[in-house]
KOLKOL-154125 format. One line per field, with one value per residue (C-alpha): x, y, z; residue in one letter. Coordinates in Angstrom, 1 decimal. Layout:
# KOLKOL-154125
xx: X | ...
yy: Y | ...
zz: Z | ...
code: A | ...
# end
This chain:
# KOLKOL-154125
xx: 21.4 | 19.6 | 22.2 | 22.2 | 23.4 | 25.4 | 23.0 | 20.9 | 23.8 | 24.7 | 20.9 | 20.1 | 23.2 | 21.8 | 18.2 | 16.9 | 13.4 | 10.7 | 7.3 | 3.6 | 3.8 | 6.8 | 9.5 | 12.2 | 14.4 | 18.4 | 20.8 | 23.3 | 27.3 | 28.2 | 25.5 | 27.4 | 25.9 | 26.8 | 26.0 | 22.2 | 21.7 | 20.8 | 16.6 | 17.6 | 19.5 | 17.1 | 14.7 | 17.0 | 16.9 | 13.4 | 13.1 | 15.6 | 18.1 | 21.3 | 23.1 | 22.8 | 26.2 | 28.7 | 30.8 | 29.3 | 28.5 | 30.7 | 30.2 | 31.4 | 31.1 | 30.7 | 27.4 | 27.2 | 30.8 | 33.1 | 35.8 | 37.8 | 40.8 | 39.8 | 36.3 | 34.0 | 30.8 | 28.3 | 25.3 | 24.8 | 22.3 | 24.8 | 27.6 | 24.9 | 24.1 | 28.2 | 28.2 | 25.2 | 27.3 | 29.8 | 27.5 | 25.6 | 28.6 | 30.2 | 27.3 | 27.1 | 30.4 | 30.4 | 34.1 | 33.8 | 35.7 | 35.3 | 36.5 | 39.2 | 40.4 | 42.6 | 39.8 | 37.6 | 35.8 | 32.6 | 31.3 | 31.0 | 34.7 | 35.8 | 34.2 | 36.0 | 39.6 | 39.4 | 38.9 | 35.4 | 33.7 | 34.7 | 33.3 | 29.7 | 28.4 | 25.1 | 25.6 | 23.5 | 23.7 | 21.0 | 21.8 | 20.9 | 24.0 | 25.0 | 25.3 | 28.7 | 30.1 | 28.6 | 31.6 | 33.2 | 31.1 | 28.1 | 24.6 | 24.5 | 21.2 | 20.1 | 17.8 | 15.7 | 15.5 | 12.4 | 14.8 | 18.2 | 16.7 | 15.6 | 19.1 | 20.4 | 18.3 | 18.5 | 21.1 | 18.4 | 16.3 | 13.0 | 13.4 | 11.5 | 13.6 | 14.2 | 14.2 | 17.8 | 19.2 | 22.0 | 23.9 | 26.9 | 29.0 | 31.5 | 34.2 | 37.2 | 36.1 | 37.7 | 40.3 | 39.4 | 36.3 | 35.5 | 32.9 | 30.9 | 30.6 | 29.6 | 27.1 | 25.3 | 25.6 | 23.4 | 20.9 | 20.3 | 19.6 | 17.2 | 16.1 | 16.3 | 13.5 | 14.9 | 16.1 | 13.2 | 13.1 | 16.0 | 19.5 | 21.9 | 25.0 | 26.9 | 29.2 | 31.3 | 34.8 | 34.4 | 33.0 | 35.9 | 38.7 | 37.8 | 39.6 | 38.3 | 37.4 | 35.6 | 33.4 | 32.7 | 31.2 | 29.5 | 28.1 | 27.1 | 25.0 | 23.4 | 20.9 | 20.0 | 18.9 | 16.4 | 18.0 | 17.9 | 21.7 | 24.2 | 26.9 | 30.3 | 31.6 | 34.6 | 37.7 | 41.2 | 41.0 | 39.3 | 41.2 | 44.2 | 42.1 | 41.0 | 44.2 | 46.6 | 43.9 | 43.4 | 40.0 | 40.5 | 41.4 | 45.2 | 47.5 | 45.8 | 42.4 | 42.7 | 43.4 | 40.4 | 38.1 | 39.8 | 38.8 | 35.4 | 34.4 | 36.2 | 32.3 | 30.6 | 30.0 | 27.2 | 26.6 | 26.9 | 23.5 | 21.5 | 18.7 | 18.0 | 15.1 | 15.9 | 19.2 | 20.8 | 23.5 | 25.7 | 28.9 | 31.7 | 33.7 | 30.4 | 30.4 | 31.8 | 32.5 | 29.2 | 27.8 | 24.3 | 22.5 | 19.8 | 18.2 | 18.1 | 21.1 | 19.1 | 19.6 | 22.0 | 24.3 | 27.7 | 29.5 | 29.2 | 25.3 | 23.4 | 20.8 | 17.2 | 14.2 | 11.4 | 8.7 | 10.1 | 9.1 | 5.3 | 4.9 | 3.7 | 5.2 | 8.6 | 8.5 | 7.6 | 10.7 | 12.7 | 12.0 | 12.5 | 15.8 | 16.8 | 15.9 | 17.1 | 20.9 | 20.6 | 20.9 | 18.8 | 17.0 | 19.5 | 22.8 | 25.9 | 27.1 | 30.6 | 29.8 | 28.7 | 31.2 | 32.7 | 32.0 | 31.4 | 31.1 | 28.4 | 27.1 | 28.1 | 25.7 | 26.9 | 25.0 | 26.6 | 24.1 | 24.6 | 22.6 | 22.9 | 24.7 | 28.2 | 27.9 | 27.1 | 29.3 | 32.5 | 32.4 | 32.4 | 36.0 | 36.9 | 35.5 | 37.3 | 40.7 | 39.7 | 39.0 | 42.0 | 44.8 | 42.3 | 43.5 | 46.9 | 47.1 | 45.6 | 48.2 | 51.2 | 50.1 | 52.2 | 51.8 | 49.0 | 51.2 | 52.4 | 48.7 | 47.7 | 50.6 | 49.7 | 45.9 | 46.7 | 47.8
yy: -73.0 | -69.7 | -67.0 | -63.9 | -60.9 | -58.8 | -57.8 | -60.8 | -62.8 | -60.4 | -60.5 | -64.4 | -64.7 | -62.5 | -63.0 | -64.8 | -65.1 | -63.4 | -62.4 | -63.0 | -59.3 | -59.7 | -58.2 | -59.6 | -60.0 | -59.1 | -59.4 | -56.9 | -56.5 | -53.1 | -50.3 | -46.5 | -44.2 | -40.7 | -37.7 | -37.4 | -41.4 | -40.2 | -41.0 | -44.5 | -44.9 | -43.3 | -46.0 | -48.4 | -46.8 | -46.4 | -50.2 | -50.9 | -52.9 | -52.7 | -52.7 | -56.3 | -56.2 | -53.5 | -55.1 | -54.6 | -51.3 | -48.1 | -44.9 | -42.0 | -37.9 | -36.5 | -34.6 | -31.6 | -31.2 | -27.9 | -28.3 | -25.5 | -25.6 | -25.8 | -27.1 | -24.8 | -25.2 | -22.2 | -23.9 | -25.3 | -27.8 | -29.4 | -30.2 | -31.4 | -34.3 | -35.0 | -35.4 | -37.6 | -39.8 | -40.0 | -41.3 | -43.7 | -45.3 | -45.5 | -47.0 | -49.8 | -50.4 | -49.5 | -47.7 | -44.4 | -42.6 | -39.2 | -35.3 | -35.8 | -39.1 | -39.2 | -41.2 | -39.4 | -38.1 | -38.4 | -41.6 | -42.5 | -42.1 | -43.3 | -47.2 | -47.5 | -46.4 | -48.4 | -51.4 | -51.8 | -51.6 | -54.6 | -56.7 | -58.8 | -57.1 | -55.6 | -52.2 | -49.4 | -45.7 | -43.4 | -41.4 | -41.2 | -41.3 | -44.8 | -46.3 | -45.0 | -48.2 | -49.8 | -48.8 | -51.7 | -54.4 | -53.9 | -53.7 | -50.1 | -48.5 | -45.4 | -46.1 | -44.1 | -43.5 | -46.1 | -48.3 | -47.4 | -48.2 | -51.6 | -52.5 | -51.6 | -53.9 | -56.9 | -56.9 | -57.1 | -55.1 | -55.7 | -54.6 | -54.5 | -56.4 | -53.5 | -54.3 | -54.4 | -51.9 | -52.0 | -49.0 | -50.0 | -47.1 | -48.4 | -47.1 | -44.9 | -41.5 | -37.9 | -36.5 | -34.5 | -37.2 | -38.1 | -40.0 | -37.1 | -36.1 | -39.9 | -39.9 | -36.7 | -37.8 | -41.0 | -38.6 | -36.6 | -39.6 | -41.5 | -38.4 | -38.4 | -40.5 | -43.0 | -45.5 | -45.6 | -48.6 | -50.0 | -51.2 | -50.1 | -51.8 | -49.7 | -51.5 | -51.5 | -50.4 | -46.8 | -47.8 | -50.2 | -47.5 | -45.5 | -45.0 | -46.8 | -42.9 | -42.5 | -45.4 | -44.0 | -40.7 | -42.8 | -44.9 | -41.7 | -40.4 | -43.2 | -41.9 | -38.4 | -40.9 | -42.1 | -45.2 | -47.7 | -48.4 | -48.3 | -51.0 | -52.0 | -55.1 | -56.2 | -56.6 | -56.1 | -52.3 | -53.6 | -56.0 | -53.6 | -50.8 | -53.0 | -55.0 | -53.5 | -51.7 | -51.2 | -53.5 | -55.4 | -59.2 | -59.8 | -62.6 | -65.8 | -64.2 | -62.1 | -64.7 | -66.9 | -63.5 | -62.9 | -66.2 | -65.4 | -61.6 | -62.8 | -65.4 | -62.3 | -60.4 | -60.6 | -64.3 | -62.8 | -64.4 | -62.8 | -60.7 | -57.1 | -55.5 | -52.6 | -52.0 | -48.8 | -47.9 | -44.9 | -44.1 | -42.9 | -40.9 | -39.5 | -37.5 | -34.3 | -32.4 | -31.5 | -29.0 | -28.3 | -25.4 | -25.6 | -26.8 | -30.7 | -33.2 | -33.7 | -30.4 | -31.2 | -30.4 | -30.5 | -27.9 | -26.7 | -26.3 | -23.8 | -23.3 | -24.6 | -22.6 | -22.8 | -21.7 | -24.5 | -27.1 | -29.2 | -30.2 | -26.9 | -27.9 | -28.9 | -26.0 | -24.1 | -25.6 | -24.5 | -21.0 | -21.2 | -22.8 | -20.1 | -17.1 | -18.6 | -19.3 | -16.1 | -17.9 | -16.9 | -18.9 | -19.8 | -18.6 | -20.5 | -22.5 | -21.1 | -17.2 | -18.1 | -15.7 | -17.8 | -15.3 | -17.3 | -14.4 | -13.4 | -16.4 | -19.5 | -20.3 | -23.2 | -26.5 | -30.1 | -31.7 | -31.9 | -29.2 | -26.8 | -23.6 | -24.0 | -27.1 | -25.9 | -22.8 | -24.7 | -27.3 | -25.0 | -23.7 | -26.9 | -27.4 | -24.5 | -25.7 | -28.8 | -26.5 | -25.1 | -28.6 | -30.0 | -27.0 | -27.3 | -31.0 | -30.1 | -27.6 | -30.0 | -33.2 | -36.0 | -39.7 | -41.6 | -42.9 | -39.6 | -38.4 | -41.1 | -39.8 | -36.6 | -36.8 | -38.5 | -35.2
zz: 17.6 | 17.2 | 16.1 | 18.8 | 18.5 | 21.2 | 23.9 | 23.4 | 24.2 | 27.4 | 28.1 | 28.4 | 30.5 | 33.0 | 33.3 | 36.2 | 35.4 | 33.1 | 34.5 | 32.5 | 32.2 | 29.7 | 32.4 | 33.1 | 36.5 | 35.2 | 38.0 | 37.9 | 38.0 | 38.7 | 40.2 | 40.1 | 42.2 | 42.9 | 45.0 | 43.4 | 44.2 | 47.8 | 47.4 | 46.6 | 50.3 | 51.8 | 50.6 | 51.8 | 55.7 | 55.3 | 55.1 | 57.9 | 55.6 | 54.1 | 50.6 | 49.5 | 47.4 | 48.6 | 46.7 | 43.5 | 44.3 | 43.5 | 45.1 | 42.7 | 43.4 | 40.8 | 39.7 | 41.6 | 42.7 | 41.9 | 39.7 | 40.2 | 43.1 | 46.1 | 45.3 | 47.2 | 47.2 | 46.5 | 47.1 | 50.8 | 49.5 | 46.9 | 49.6 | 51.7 | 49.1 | 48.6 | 52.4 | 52.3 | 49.9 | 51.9 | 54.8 | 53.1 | 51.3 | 54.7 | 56.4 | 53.6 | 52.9 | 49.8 | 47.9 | 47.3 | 44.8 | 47.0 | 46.7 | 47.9 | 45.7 | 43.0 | 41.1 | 41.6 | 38.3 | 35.9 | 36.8 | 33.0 | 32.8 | 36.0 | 35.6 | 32.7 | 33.8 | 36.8 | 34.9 | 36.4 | 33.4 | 31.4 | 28.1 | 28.9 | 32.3 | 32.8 | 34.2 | 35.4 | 37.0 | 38.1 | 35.4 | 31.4 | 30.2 | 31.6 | 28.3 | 28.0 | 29.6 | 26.6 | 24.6 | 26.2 | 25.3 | 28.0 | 28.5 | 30.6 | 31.2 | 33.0 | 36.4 | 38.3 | 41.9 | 42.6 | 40.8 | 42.6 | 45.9 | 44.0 | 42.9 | 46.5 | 48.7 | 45.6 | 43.1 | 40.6 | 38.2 | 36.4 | 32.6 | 29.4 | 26.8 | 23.9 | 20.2 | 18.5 | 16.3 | 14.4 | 13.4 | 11.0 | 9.8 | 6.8 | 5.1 | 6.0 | 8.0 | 6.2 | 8.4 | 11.8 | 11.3 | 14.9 | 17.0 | 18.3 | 14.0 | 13.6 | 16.1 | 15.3 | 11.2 | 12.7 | 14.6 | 12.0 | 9.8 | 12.0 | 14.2 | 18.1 | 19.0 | 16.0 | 18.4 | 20.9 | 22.7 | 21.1 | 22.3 | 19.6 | 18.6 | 16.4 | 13.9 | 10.7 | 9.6 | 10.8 | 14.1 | 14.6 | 13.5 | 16.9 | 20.2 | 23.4 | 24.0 | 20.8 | 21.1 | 24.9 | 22.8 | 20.5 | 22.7 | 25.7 | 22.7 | 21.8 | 24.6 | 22.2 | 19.5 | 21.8 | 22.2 | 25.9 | 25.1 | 23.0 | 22.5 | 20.9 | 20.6 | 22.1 | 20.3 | 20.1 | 21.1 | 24.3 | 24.9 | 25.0 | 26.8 | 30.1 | 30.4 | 33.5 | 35.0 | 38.6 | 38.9 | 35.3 | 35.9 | 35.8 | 34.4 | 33.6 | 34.9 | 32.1 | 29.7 | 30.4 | 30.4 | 26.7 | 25.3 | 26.8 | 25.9 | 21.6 | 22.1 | 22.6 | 19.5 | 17.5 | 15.5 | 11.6 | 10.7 | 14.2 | 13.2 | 14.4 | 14.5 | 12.7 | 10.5 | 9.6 | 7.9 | 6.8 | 4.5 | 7.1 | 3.9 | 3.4 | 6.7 | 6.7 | 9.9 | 11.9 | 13.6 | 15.5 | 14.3 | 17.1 | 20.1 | 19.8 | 18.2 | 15.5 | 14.6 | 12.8 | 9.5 | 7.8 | 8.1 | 4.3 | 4.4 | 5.1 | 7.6 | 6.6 | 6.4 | 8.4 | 5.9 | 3.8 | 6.5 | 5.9 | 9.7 | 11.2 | 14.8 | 13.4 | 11.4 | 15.3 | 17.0 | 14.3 | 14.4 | 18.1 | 17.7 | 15.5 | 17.1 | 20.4 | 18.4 | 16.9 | 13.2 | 10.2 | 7.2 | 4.7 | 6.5 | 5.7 | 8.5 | 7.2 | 7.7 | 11.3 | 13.5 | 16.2 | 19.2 | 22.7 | 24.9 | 23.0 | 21.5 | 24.2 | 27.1 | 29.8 | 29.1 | 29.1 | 26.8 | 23.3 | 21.0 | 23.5 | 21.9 | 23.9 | 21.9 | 18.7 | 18.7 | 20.2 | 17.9 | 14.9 | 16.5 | 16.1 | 12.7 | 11.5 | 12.5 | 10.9 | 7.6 | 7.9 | 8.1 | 5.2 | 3.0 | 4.1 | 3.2 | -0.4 | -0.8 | 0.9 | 0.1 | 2.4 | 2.5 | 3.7 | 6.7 | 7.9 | 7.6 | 9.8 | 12.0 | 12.0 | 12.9 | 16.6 | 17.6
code: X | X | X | X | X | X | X | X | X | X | X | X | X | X | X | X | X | X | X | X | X | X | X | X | X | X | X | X | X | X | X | X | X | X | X | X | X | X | X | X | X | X | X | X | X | X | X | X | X | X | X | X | X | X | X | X | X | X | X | X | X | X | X | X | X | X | X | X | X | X | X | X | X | X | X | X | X | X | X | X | X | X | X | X | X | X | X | X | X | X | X | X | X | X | X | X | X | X | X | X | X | X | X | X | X | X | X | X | X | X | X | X | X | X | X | X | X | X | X | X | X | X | X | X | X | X | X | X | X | X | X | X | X | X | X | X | X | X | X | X | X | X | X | X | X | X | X | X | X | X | X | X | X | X | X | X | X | X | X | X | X | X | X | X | X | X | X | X | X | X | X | X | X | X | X | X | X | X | X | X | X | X | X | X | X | X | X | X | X | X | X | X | X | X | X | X | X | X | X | X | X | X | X | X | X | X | X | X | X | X | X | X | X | X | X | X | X | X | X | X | X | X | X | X | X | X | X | X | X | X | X | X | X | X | X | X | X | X | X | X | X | X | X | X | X | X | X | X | X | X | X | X | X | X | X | X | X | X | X | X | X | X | X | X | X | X | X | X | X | X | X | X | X | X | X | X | X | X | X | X | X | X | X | X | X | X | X | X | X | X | X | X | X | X | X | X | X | X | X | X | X | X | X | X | X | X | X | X | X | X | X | X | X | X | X | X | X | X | X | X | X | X | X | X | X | X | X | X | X | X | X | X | X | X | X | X | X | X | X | X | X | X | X | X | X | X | X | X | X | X | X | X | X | X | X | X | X | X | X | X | X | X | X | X | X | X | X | X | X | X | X | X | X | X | X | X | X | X | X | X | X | X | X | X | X | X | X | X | X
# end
């Protein structure tokens, strides 16, 4: 038998048929949808039918809701789509994790605590970032709205198989070493259009040394790489992550799904597409010095020059990066003032200057327990200790 990796495994399990054209039909186990799904339901009225799996359908606010007390909303037209969710889940029967839920949450975050998101399901989410669920062991992709009203009315999707990557990250990460420093290390290695049209199993020692919440970062910026989704396999950390959970099977159920999700992970002859690979004691912490995750460097360096740049349109962006960061050629990361009133700008995605500038708080504090350890050395047990808090 053919040795397969990960997603091929998840893949084959879940296609129904494969067109001339090369598409593929995948049924799928869990659709998300949110307050910005509303297009796709209105596709769905506009036909005259209803949801074909309520069940398998989860209803999540989350996009444009407030988050302070009280959650008022400023903009008419925002509540107006939260309401809409609430109408069309009703009308469907599908749950709905609403305002007004103790669930309720980023729908990235919510699958996976509710033990929705488990090991070997195909996933997706009108959003990019679905690949998050991958963390667990899944295939997760990103949908648009042509394709949310698809998923609604059929439980099925038409998809492109992507090529396979494999990202394998060895060795034993430095202290304060953590996925989001992982993940950018990898961007700025194969750039952010490096894993274009490839699913992306990351792998190796440092990969496996992470929290269920670390390989959720990793795997939520596997989409900044350029990647279709990113992937973990399914271990012992999993394991211990989905069992107890509200929607996660229970008792013997869980057993049985154990023994299946251990068959899961990639064969160890299976052949990717494209392999890459990176020294985790090699990464230092990382910042962004631009616009774009892949502009990115540790946090001893300096910032690059422009005028020493051969691609005249790379060399553009960077000078545009710069002026809009307010950085110059050849500045040590390390002399950058940490000033967010002046400096910090509101943005979720990473690369964007909140990003950039909060992370370097971080890395300083980072700095800072490194030179205490130097100067108090303890043992590698209380160190271990010590970096859960």
């Amino acid at each position: 038998m053919q040795p397969l990796t990960l997603f091929d495994k998840i893949w084959a399990q879940h296609e129904i048929l494969k067109a001339d054209n090369g598409l593929s039909l995948m049924w799928i186990d869990r659709h998300y949808v949110h307050e910005g799904s509303f297009q796709g339901f209105d596709k769905v009225e506009a036909r005259g039918e209803k949801v074909a799996r309520p069940d398998l359908t989860f209803g999540i606010a989350d996009h444009y809701v407030p988050t302070a007390r009280g959650r008022v909303f400023n903009d008419p037209s925002l509540k107006r789509m939260v309401d809409q969710l609430v109408a069309n889940t009703g009308k469907h029967g599908v749950m709905l994790m609403g305002l007004n839920d103790p669930r309720q949450g980023i729908v990235h975050v919510v699958g996976p605590e509710q033990g929705l998101t488990i090991p070997g399901l195909v996933i997706v989410c009108g959003d990019s970032h679905t690949a998050t669920h991958g963390a667990l062991g899944s295939i997760a992709i990103g949908i648009g709205a042509s394709e949310v009203s698809h998923v609604l009315l059929t439980q099925t999707l038409w998809q492109k198989k992507p090529k396979r990557m494999r990202v394998t990250v060895d060795g034993k990460a430095g202290p304060g070493i953590g996925a989001k420093d992982i993940a950018l290390s990898i961007i700025a290695k194969i750039g952010t259009n490096g894993a274009q049209g490839h699913a992306v199993e990351y792998a190796g020692g440092a990969v496996r040394a992470l929290t269920m919440e670390g390989r959720l970062t990793l795997c939520n910026l596997a989409i900044e790489s350029g990647a279709r989704t990113g992937m973990v396999a399914p271990d012992e950390t999993t394991f211990a992550y989905v069992k107890g959970r509200p929607f996660a099977p229970k008792g013997a159920d869980f057993e049985r799904a154990v023994e299946v999700w251990q068959r899961l992970p990639s064969d160890a002859d299976a052949a990717f597409d494209t392999e890459v690979s990176l020294d985790a004691s090699a990464i230092a912490p990382v910042v962004t010095w631009g616009t774009s995750p892949e502009d990115t460097l540790p946090i001893d360096a300096a910032v690059p020059d422009p005028a020493q740049v051969v691609d005249p349109a790379r060399a553009d962006q960077m000078r545009g990066a710069l002026e809009y960061m307010g950085l110059s050629p050849r500045q040590k990361l390390t002399d950058i003032r940490v000033d967010l009133a002046e400096r910090a700008s509101v943005g979720s995605v990473p690369g964007t200057t909140v990003w950039a500038v909060v992370t370097l708080f971080y890395v300083w504090l980072i700095l800072l327990a490194m030179l205490a350890k130097r100067m108090h050395p303890i043992g590698d047990e209380a160190s271990t200790e010590r970096s859960n808090y």
